[in-house]
C-alpha positions as CSV (number, residue, x, y, z in Angstrom):
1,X,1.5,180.9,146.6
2,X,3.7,182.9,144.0
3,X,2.1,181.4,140.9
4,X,-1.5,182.6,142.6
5,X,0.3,186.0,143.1
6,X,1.9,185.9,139.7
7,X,-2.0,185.2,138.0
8,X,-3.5,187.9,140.3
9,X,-1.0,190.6,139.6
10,X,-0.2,190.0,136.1
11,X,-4.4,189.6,135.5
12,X,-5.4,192.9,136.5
13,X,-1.4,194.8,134.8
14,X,-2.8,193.1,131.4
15,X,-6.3,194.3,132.0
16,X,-5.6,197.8,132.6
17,X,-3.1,198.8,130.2
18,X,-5.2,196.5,127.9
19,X,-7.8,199.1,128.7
20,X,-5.3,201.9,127.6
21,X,-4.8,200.4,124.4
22,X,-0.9,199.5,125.6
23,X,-0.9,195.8,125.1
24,X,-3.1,193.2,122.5
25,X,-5.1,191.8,125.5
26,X,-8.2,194.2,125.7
27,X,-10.8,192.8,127.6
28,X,-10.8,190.1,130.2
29,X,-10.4,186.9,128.6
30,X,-7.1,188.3,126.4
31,X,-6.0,189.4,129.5
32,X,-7.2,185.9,131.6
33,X,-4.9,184.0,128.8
34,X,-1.7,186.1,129.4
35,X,-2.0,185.9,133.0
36,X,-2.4,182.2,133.0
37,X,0.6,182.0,130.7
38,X,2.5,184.1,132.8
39,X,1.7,182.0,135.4
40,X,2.8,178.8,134.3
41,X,6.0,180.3,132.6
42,X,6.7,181.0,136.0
43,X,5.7,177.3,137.6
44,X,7.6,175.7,134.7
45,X,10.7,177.2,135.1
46,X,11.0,175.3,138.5
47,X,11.0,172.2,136.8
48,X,14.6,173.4,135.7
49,X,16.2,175.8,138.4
50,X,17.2,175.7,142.5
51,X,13.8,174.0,143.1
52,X,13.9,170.9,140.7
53,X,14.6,168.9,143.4
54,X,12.2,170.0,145.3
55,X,9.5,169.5,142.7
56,X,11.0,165.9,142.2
57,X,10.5,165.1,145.9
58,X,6.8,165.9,145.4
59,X,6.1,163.2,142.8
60,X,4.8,160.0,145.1
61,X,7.1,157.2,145.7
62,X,4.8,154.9,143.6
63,X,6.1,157.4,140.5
64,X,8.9,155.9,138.6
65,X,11.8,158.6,136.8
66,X,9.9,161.2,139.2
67,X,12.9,163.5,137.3
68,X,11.8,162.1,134.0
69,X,7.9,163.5,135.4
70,X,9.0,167.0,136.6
71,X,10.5,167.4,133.3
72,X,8.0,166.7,131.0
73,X,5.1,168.4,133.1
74,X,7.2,171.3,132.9
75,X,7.7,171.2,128.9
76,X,3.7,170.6,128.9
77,X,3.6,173.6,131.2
78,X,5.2,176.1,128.5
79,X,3.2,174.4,125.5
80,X,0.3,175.3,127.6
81,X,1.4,178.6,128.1
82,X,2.7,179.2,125.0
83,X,-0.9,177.5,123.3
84,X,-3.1,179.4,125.2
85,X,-2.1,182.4,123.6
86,X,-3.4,181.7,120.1
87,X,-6.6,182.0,119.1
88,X,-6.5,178.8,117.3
89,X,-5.0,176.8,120.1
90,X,-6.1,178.1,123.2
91,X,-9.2,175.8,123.4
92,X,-7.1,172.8,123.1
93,X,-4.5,173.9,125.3
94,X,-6.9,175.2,127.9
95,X,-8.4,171.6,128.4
96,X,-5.0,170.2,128.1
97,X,-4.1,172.4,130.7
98,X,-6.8,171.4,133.1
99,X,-6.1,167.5,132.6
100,X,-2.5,167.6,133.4
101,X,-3.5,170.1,136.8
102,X,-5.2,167.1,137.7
103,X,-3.2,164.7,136.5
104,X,-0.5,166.5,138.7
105,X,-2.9,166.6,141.7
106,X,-1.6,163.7,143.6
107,X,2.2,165.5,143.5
108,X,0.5,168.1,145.4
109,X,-1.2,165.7,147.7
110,X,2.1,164.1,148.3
111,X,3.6,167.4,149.2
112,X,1.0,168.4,152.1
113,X,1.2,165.2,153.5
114,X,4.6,165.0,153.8
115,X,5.1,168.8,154.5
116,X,7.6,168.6,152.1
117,X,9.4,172.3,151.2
118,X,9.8,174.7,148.4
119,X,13.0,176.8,148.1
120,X,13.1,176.1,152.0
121,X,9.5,177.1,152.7
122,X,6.8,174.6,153.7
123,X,4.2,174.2,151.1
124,X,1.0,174.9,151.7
125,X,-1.6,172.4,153.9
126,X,-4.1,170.1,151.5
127,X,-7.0,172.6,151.6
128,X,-5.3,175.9,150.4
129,X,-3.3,173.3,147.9
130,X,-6.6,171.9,147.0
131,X,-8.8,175.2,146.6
132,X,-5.3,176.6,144.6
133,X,-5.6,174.0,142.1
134,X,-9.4,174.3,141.7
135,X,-8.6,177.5,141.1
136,X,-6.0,177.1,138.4
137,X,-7.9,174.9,136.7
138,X,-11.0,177.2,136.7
139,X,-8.2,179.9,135.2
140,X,-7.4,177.9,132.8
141,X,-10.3,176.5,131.5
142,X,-11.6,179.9,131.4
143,X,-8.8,181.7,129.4
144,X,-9.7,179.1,126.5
């Protein structure tokens, strides 16, 4: 739930000091792109702190180097990130962006039917994981 928190929040702080003239991202896709790059900076940098194992757990069994997996989604996560932000990139990045949410789908799926934990917190059931990732990919594709 804190990367849906992260989007919301950081959405509407870009779009009204955008509206101020205090940051670069006037109007609401500029400030759609930041916020979706906030966001994954922030998903991404589980892939390397107290909840990498967690987020190692999640990839199904039928996975190999699950490790290997959290690690690379999470450098595609800040490329992402990172790409959407250019105006020469941030169509590419944004479909790239929505394949690997999908790709990663199934880690979610795992999750909710295991009730497997985050940071010691349960993750969320398959719906609200479900309607979350339609979500993120609707963000995403939209910020391009």
């Amino acid at each position: 739930m804190a990367p849906f928190i992260a989007l919301i929040v950081s959405f509407v702080l870009f779009r009204v000091l955008g509206l101020f003239g205090l940051t670069p991202f006037d109007g609401w896709q500029p400030s759609l792109q930041a916020a979706a790059a906030v966001m994954l900076l922030l998903t991404a940098s589980a892939h390397w702190g107290k909840r990498r194992a967690d987020l190692i757990r999640m990839v199904p069994p039928s996975f190999r180097q699950p490790g290997l997996i959290v690690t690379l989604t999470g450098l595609l996560e800040i490329a992402g990130a990172v790409g959407l932000l250019f105006p020469a990139t941030s169509r590419t990045a944004s479909w790239c962006l929505a394949a690997l949410l999908i790709i990663m789908f199934p880690a979610n799926v795992h999750a909710a039917r295991k009730k497997l934990t985050i940071a010691g917190s349960p993750v969320p059931g398959l719906p609200v994981r479900t309607l979350l990732q339609l979500v993120f990919i609707a963000v995403v594709l939209l910020a391009g």
